[in-house]
N, C-alpha and C positions, 0 to 999 in steps of 0.2 A: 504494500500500500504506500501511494505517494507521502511523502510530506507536504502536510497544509502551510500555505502560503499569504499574507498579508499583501494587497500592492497598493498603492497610491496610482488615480490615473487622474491626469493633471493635463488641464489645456485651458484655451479660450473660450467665450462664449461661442456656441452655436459651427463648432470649430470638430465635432465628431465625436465629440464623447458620448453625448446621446445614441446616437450611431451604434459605437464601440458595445455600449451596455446591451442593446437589443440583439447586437451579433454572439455577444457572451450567453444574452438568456438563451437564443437557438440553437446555440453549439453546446451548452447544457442541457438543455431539453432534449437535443438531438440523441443524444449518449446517454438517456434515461438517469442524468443526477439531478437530484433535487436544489432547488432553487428557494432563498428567500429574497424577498428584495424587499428593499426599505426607501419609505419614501417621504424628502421633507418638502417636494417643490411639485407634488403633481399627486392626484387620488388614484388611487389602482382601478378606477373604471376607466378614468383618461387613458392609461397605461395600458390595459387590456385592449384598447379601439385600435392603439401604434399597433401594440402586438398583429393585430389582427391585419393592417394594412402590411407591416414586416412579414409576412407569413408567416408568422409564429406558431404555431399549434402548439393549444393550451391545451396541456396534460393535468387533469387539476388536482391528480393527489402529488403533481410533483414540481408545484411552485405557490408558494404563499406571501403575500405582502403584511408586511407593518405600515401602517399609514398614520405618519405622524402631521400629515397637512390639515385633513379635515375636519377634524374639534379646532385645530388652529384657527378655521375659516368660519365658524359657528355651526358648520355641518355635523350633524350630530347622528350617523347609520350606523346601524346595528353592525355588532361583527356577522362573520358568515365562517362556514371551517377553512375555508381559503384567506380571509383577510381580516387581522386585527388592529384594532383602532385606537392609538395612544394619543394623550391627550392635547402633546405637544413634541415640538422637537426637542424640545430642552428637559422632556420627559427623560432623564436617562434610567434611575430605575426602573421604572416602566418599561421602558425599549427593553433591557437587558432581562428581567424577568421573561418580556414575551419571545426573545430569543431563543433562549434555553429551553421552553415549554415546546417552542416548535421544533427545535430542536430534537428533542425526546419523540416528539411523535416521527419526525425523518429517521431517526435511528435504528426504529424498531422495526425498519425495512431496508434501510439503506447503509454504508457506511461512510461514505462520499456525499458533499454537498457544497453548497457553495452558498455565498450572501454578498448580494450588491447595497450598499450605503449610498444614494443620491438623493441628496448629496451632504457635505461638509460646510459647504459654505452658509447655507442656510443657519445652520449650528450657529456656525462663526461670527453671524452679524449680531447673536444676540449674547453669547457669553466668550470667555477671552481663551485666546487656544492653550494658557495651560490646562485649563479647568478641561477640556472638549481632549486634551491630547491623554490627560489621568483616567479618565472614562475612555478613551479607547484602550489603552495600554492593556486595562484589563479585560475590556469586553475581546479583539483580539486575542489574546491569551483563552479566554474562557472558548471562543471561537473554534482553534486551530486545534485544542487538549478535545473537543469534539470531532474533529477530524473535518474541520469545514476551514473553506478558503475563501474569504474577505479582499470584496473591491471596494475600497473608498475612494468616491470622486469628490473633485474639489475645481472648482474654476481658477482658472490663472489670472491674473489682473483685477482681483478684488480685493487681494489679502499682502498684506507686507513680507518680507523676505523672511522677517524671524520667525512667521507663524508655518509660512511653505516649509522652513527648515524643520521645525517641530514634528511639524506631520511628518514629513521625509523620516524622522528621526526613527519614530515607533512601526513601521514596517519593513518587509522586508526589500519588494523593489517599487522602484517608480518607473511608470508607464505617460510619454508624453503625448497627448494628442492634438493634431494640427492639420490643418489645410495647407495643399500643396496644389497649384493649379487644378483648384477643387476635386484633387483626389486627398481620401483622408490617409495620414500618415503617420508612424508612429515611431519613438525612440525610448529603449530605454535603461534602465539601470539597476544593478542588484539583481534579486533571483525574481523572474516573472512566469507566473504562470502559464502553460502552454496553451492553454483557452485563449490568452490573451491573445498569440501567434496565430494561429488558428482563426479567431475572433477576426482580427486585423487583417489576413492575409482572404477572407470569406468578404470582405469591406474592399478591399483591393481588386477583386475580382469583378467586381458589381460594378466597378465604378468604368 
């Protein structure tokens, strides 16, 4: 069994990280691992519409959202067994309880899984990155001791250098995304998952 992997993927607005993350959920979903993703900028019905225009085919015992926008927004729906509802993004016990719980339920079928974060920055406008980088250290840690690999994205040109370094610090590689004569492109650093490769190279081919 692999070793679980922590990455940072880091780019511009509207510059293919989006992109990046829907190519990562189909090349998971493709290879039957389970998926959580986490969301602080958009509701998993938004999400599910991309999917559906991405080709994604939703396998539903084998991708579940945390939705930390929608209490944020006064939207107040019910959970469903696919998607749970935290109160906010600055929820972090919350978040972290409701990881582990789905966690458990992934386990007891699977051993392999993965968890996308989109995003960080949202985090970041409301509390200060040490506080947001103490909460990942561990939640990561509690992550990877499950056997699951962690995408945290973060937009570039929102955040100061010493906060990008921080993050940079508690993973293990950074993935860079970017626009190249509108193909999307990537560089990157440390140990990166081969979903990402794969991910990127399925984004290369489309284009």
């Amino acid at each position: 069994m692999k070793m679980p992997v922590a990455n940072l993927i880091l780019g511009p607005p509207l510059e293919g990280k989006r992109e990046l993350a829907l190519a990562l959920t189909k090349t998971s979903l493709a290879k039957n691992i389970p998926e959580i993703y986490i969301l602080t900028d958009d509701s998993p019905e938004t999400l599910m519409k991309k999917f559906i225009k991405s080709n994604i085919i939703l396998k539903q015992d084998l991708i579940k959202f945390i939705d930390c926008y929608s209490h944020n927004l006064g939207i107040f729906s019910n959970d469903t067994p696919n998607i749970k509802r935290v109160s906010s993004p600055l929820a972090f016990n919350e978040i972290s309880i409701t990881i582990t719980e789905l966690q458990k339920e992934i386990l007891r079928k699977w051993q392999e899984h993965q968890i996308l974060f989109d995003s960080l920055s949202t985090i970041l406008l409301y509390a200060n990155s040490s506080m947001v980088a103490r909460f990942l250290q561990i939640l990561i840690g509690k992550i990877k001791k499950a056997g699951g690999d962690i995408f945290l994205f973060l937009e570039e040109g929102m955040h100061d250098e010493k906060t990008i370094i921080t993050m940079e610090h508690i993973v293990d590689g950074v993935v860079r995304v970017f626009k190249e004569r509108e193909h999307i492109k990537i560089t990157t650093k440390g140990t990166v998952d081969k979903k990402i490769l794969e991910s990127s190279a399925m984004l290369e081919s489309q284009s």
